[in-house]
N, C-alpha and C positions, 0 to 999 in steps of 0.2 A: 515376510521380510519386506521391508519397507524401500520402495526403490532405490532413495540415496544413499542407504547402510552403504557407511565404506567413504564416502566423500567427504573430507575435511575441510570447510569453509570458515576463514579468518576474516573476521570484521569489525573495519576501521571505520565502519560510518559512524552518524548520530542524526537523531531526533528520527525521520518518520520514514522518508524512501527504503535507506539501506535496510535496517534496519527490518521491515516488514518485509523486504524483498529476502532475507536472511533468514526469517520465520516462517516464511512458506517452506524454505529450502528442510530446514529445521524440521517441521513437520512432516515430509517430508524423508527423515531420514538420515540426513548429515548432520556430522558433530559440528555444529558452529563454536568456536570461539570468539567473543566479544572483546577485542582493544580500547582499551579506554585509558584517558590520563588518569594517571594516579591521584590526581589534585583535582577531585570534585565528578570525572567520569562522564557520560553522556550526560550533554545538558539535560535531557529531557529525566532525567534520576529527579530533576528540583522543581519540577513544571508543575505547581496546585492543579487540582488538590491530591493530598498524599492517602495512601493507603499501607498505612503502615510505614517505613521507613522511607520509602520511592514512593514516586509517580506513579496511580492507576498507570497512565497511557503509557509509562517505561516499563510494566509491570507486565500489561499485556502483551508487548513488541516483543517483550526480548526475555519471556520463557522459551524452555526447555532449550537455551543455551549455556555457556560458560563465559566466565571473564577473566582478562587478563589482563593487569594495570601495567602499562609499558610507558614510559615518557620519552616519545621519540626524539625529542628535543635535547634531553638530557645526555652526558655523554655516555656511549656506546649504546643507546637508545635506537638509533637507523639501523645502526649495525647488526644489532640483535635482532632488527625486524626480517632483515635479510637471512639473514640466517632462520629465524622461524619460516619462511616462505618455502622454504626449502620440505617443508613438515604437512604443505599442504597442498589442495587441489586449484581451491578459489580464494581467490582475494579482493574482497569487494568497497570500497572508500569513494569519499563524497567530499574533498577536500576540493578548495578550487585549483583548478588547472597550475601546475607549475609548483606548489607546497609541498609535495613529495620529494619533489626532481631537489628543491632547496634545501631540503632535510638531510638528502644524499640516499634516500632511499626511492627514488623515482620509479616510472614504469618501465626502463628498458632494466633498470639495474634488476628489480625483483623477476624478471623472466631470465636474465642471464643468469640470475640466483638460481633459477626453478624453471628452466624451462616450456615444460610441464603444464606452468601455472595460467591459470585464467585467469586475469585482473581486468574485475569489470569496476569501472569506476562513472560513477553516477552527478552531474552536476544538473545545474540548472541552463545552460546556455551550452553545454558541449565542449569537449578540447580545440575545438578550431572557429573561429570567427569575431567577429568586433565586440559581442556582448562577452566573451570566455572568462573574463576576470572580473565581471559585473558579479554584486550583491542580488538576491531577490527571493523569493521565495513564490508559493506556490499560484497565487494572484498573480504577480506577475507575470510568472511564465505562460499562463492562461490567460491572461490580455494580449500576449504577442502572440500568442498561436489563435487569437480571433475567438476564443471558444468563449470568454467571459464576454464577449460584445454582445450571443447571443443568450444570456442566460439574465431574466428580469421581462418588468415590462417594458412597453414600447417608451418611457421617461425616461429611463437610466439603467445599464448594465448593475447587475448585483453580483458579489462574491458567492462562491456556488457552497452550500452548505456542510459540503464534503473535500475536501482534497483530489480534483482530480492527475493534477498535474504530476502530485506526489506518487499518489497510489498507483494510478491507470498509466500514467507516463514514463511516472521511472519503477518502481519496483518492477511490476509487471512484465515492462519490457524490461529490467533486467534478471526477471529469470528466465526469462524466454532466450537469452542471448547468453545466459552460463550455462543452460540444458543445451545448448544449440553447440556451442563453444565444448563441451564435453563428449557430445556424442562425437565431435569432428576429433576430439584429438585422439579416439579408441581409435581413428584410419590413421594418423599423420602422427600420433606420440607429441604434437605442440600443442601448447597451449595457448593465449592470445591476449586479446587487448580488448573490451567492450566499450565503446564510449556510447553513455548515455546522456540525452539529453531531456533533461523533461519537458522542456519545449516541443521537440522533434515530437515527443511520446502524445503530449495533449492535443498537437495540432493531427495525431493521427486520429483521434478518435472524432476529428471533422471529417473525415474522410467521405459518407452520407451525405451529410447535408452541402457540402460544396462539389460534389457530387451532378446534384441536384440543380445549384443553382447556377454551376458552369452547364448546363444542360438547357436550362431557358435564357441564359445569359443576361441574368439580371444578380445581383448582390443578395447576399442572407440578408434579411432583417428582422432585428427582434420585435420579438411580439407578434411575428403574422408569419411563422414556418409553420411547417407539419407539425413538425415535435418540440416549437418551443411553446406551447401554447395558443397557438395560433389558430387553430381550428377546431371546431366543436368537439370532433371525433377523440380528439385528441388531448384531452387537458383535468386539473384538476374541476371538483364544484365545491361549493358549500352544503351542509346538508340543514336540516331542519332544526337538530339538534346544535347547531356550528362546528358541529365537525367536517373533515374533507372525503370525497373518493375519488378516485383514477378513473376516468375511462379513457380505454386502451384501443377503442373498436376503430380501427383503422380499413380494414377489409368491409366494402359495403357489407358483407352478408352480416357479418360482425352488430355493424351498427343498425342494419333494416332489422335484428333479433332484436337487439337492447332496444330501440323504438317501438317494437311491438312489443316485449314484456310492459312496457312501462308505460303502454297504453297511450303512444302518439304515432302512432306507426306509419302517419303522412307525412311526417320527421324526414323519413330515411331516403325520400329521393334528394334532397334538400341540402346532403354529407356537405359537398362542397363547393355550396353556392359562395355567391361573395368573392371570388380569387380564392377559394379556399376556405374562406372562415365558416360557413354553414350556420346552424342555425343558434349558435351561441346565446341569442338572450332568453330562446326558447326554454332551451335543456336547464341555462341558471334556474329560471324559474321552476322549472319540474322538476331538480333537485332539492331544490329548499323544501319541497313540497313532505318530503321522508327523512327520516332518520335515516345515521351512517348505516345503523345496525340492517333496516329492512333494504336499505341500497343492495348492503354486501350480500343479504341473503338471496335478495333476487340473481345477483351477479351469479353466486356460484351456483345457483340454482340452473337459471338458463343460459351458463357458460358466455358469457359476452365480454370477454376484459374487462369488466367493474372490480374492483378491488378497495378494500377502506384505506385511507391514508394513515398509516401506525404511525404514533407519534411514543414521544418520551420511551416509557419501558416496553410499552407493547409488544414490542416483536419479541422478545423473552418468551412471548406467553402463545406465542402465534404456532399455532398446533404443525403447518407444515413447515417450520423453523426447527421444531422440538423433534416432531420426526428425522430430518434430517441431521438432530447431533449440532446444529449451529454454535450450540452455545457452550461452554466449561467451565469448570472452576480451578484456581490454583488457589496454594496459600500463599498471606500476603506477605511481602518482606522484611520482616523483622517483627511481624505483629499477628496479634490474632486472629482467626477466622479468614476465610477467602474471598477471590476477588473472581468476579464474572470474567471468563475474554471468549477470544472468538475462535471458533475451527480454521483451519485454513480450508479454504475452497474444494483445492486440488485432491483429489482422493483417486488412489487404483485398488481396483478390487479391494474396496473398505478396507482397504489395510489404514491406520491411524497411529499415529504417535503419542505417546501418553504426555500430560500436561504435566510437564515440571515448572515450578516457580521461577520467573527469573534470578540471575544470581547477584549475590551482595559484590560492592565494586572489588575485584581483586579478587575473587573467593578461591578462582583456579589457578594464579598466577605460576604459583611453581611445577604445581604439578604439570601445565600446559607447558612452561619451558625443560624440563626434565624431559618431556616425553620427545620434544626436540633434541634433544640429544643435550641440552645443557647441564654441569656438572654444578652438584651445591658447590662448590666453591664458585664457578663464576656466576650462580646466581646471588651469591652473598654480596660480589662486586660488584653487579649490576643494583642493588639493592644500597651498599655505600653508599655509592654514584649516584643516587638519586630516580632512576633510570627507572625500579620500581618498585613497588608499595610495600607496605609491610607484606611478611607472610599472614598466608588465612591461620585462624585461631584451627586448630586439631592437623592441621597439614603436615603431614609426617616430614617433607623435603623441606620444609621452610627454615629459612636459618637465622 
């Protein structure tokens, strides 16, 4: 049995927080339903390039869900949502502060709907403070939590080549705070209010290095930390062949190993000479000197955090990736043959969720409102109105 069997999760985000934060759950175990307008659906459905009808990256987010095309705008569109609220556990949206509440379906209204219900809702700046109604996305949020100032070299801050703000800031902590928010209402029968900020989320992940640097009472700076590069111990090289490897050897024993496999072993008192930076043009050079391939093999050879830097498809093929299941396949949307995605992380006793394709925009709409208690007649009126999509093609309830 899968932990979350049994929890119903309705989700009004789009593009990448909610969304993935919706897919862990999903896998997981809950029946997620996906809210989308009728008129075009999550942006990220049209984001190049396509695999088959959608979006690879809409493709991979938002399997082994359900949709349902509702236009809260439209009339009796709030209304209905209020009343679907009532059908579930969580209710998780990324709209900015205040567009719910204008809709008429806001946050206190969907808890006096549902008591019950957890509504975590995810921006980038949070429900309270002077940025709350600000634009921005995931750079930004990461230049005001300081975390983009240290990432680059010592010239100019660089955009980090992954999402952190998205991923680590908000998803993350918002599933950490709907598990959190469920186990509390099995004691109290309430449910709550999560306000995420992905700000708050990225600047937690400084939490280390400002740590660190309130501790010598001097400022982070890029290009000369522990871990932003800044020390020998600690950074990428180039190899012979121009590929990259990691070394990780942060713990002197770590590094006096890798210095004597590699045959400089007068290296290793040396870690962090300089304020720290050690003996950096040394090790450059005694990298170029080998290929990725004999780095890596020495690495795992005499265990010392050497590791290759996997680029492009690599890690598909990366033997402790493939052991651990990392990788799957679904079919593509509307097209032939499948598309790669990812496992979700979280696993309890290997239990795992089977990879369903994400669903065509609308595909569950009536059935999702039926099971709410809604009668083919008022979804034929809500369907009038504009409110939502055609019914799916075989849908027995569809009118």
């Amino acid at each position: 049995m899968l932990p979350l069997a049994g929890v119903r999760v309705l989700d009004l985000s789009r593009l990448l927080p909610g969304p993935y934060a919706t897919l862990v759950l999903a896998d997981l175990g809950a029946e997620v339903v996906k809210l989308e307008d009728p008129r075009g659906g999550d942006y990220l459905r049209h984001l190049p390039p396509l695999a088959g009808e959608a979006s690879g990256a809409f493709q991979v987010l938002n399997r082994n869900k359900r949709s349902l095309a509702l236009d809260l705008k439209a009339r009796g569109g709030a209304a209905a949502l209020l009343r679907l609220a009532g059908a579930f556990d969580v209710l998780v949206e990324s709209f900015r502060p205040g567009v719910l509440e204008r809709l008429g379906a806001g946050h206190a209204a969907l808890r006096a709907a549902n008591p019950r219900l957890v509504v975590c809702a995810i921006t980038g700046y949070g429900q309270e403070g002077p940025y709350r109604e600000l634009a921005g996305h995931d750079l930004n949020y990461a230049a005001i939590a300081g975390a983009l100032a240290l990432n680059g070299p010592p010239e100019a801050p660089l955009p980090f080549g992954v999402p952190p703000a998205d991923v680590a800031g908000g998803a993350w902590v918002a599933v950490a705070g709907i598990l959190a928010a469920l186990h509390r209402r099995t004691a109290t029968g309430e449910g709550g209010l999560l306000d995420v900020a992905m700000t708050d989320g990225v600047l937690g992940m400084m939490a280390l290095p400002l740590g660190m640097a309130w501790a010598r009472g001097a400022p982070l700076r890029r290009g000369a930390e522990l871990l932003d590069g800044g020390a020998a111990c600690y950074r990428t090289y180039r190899t012979r062949d121009g590929r990259f490897v990691a070394l990780g050897a942060l713990e002197p024993h770590f590094f006096a190993r890798f210095c004597a496999a590699a045959g400089r072993p007068e290296l290793a008192e040396r870690q962090l000479d300089g304020c720290g930076r050690g003996p950096v043009e040394e090790l450059t050079a005694l990298f170029a000197s080998r290929t990725r391939e004999e780095w890596t093999r020495l690495g795992r050879e005499q265990d010392v955090c050497l590791t290759p830097v996997l680029e492009g498809d690599e890690p598909r093929a990366d033997p402790q990736l493939r052991a651990r299941g990392a990788f799957g396949e679904v079919a593509r949307s509307g097209g032939e043959g499948a598309i790669p995605v990812l496992a979700s992380p979280v696993r309890l006793d290997g239990a795992r969720a089977p990879f369903r394709p994400a669903p065509g925009l609308g595909a569950d709409t009536d059935r999702v409102l039926a099971e709410a208690g809604f009668t083919p007649g008022e979804i034929a009126e809500l369907r009038a109105g504009g409110a939502v999509g055609p019914g799916a093609p075989g849908d027995p309830t569809a009118a």
